[in-house]
N, CA, C and O of each residue as an XYZ file, in Angstrom:
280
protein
N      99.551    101.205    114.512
C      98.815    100.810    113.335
C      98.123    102.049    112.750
O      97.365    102.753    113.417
N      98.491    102.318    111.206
C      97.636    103.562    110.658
C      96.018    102.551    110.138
O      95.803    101.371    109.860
N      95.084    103.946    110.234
C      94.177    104.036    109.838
C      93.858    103.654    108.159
O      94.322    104.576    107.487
N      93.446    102.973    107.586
C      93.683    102.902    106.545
C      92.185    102.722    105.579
O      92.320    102.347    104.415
N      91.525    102.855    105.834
C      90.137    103.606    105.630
C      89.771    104.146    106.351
O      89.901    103.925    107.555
N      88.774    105.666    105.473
C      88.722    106.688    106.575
C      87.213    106.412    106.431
O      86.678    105.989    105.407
N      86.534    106.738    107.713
C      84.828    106.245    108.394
C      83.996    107.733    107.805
O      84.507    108.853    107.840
N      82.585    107.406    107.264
C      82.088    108.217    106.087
C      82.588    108.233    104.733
O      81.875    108.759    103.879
N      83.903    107.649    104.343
C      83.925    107.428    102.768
C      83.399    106.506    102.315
O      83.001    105.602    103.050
N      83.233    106.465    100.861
C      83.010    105.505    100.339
C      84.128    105.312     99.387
O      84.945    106.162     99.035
N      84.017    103.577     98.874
C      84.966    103.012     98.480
C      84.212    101.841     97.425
O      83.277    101.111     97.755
N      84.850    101.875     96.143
C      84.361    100.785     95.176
C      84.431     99.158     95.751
O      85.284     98.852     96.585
N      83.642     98.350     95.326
C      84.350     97.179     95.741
C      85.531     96.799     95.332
O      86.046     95.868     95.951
N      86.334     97.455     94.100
C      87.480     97.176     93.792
C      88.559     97.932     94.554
O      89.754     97.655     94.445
N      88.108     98.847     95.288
C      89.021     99.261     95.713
C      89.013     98.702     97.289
O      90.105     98.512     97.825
N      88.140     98.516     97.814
C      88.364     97.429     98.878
C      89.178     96.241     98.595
O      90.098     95.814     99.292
N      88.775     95.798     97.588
C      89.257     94.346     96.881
C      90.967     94.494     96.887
O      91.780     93.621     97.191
N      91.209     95.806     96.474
C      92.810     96.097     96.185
C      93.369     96.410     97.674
O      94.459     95.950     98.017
N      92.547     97.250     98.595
C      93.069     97.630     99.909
C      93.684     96.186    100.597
O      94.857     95.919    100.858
N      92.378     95.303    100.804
C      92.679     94.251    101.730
C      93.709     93.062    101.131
O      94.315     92.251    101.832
N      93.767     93.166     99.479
C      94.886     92.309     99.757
C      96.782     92.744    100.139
O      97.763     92.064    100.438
N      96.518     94.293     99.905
C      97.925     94.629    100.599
C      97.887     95.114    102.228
O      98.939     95.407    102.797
N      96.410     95.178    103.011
C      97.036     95.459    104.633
C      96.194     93.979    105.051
O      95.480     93.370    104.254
N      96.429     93.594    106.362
C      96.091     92.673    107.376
C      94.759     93.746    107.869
O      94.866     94.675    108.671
N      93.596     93.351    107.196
C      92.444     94.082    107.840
C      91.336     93.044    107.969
O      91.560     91.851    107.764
N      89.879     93.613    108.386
C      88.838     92.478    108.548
C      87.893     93.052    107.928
O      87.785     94.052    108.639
N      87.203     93.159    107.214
C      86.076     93.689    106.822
C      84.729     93.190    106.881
O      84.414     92.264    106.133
N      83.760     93.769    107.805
C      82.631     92.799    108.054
C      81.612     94.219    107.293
O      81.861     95.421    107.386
N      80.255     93.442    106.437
C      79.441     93.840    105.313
C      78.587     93.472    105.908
O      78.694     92.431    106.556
N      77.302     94.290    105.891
C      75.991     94.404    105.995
C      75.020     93.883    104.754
O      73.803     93.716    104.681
N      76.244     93.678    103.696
C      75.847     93.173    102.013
C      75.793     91.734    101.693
O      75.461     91.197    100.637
N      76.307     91.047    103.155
C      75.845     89.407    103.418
C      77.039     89.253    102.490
O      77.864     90.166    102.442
N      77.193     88.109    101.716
C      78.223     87.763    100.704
C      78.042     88.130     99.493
O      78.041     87.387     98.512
N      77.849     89.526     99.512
C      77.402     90.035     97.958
C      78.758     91.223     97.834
O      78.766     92.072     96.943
N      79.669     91.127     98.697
C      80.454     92.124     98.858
C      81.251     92.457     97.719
O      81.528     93.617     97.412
N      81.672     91.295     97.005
C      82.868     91.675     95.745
C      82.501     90.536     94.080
O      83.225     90.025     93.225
N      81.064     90.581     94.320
C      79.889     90.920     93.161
C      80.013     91.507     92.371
O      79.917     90.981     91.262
N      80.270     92.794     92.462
C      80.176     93.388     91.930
C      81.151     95.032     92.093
O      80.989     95.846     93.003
N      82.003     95.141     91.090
C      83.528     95.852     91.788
C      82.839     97.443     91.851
O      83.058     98.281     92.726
N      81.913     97.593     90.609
C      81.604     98.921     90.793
C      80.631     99.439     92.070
O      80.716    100.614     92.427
N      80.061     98.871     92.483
C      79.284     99.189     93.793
C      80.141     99.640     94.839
O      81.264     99.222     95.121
N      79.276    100.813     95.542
C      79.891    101.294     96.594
C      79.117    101.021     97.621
O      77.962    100.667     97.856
N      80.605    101.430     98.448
C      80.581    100.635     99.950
C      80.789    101.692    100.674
O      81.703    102.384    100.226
N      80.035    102.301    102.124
C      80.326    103.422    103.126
C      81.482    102.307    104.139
O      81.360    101.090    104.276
N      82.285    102.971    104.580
C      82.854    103.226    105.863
C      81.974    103.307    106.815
O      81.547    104.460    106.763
N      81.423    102.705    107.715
C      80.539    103.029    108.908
C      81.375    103.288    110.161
O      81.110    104.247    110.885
N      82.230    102.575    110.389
C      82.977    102.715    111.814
C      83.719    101.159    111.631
O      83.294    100.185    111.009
N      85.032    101.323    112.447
C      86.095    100.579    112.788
C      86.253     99.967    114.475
O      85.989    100.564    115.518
N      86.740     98.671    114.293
C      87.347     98.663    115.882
C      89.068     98.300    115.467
O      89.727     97.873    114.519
N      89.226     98.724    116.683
C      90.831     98.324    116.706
C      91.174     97.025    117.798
O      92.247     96.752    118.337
N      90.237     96.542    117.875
C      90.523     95.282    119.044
C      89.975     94.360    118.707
O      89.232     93.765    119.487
N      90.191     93.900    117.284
C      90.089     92.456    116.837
C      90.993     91.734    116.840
O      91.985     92.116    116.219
N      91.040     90.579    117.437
C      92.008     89.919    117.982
C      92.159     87.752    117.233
O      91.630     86.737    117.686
N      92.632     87.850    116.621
C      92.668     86.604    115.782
C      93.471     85.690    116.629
O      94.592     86.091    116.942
N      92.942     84.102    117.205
C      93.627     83.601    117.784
C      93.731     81.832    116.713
O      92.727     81.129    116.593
N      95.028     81.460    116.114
C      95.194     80.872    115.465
C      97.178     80.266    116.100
O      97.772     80.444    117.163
N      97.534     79.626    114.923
C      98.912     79.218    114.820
C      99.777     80.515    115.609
O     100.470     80.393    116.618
N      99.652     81.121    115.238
C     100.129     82.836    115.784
C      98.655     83.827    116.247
O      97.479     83.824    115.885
N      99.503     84.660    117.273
C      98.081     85.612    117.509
C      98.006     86.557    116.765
O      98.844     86.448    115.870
N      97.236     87.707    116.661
C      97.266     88.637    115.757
C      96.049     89.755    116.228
O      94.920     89.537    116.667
N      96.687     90.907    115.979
C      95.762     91.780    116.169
C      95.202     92.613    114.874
O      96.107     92.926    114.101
N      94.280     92.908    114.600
C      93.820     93.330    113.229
C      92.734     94.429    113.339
O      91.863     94.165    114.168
N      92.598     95.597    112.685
C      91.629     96.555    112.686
C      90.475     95.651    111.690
O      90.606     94.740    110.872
N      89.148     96.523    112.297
C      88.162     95.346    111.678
C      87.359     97.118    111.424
O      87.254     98.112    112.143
N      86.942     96.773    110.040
C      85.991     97.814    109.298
C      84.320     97.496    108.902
O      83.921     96.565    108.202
N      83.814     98.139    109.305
C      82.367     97.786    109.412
C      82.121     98.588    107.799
O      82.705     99.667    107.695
N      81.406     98.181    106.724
C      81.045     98.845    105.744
C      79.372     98.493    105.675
O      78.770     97.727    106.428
N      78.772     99.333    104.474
C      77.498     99.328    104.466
C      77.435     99.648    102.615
O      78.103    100.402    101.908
N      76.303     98.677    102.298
C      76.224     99.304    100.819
C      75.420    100.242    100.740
O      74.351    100.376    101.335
N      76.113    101.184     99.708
C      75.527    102.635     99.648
C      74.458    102.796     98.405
O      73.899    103.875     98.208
């Protein structure tokens, strides 16, 4: 699995908005549900895990991105 946000950037909410609907990612916000409010606001990269693990109809493993509003 590539990396597909890099940790210390920042990123518009639109461009999150555009990332996650083309990869299988998780994105958890410190911005509560204010995350895609507003497209021009930026968002830091804080740190990633790679061992999020979705257990449903199928299993799934998924990188999960921690962001922070900047």
């Amino acid at each position: 699995m590539t990396q597909t946000l890099e940790p210390g950037r920042n990123y518009s909410g639109e461009e999150l908005k555009d990332i996650i609907s083309k990869e299988d990612i998780l994105l958890l916000s410190s911005n509560e549900d204010q995350l895609f409010t507003d497209s021009s606001r930026e968002y830091r990269v804080v740190s990633w895990y790679e061992g999020y693990h979705s257990h449903g109809p199928s299993y799934q493993t998924k990188r999960a991105y921690i962001v922070e509003k900047v």
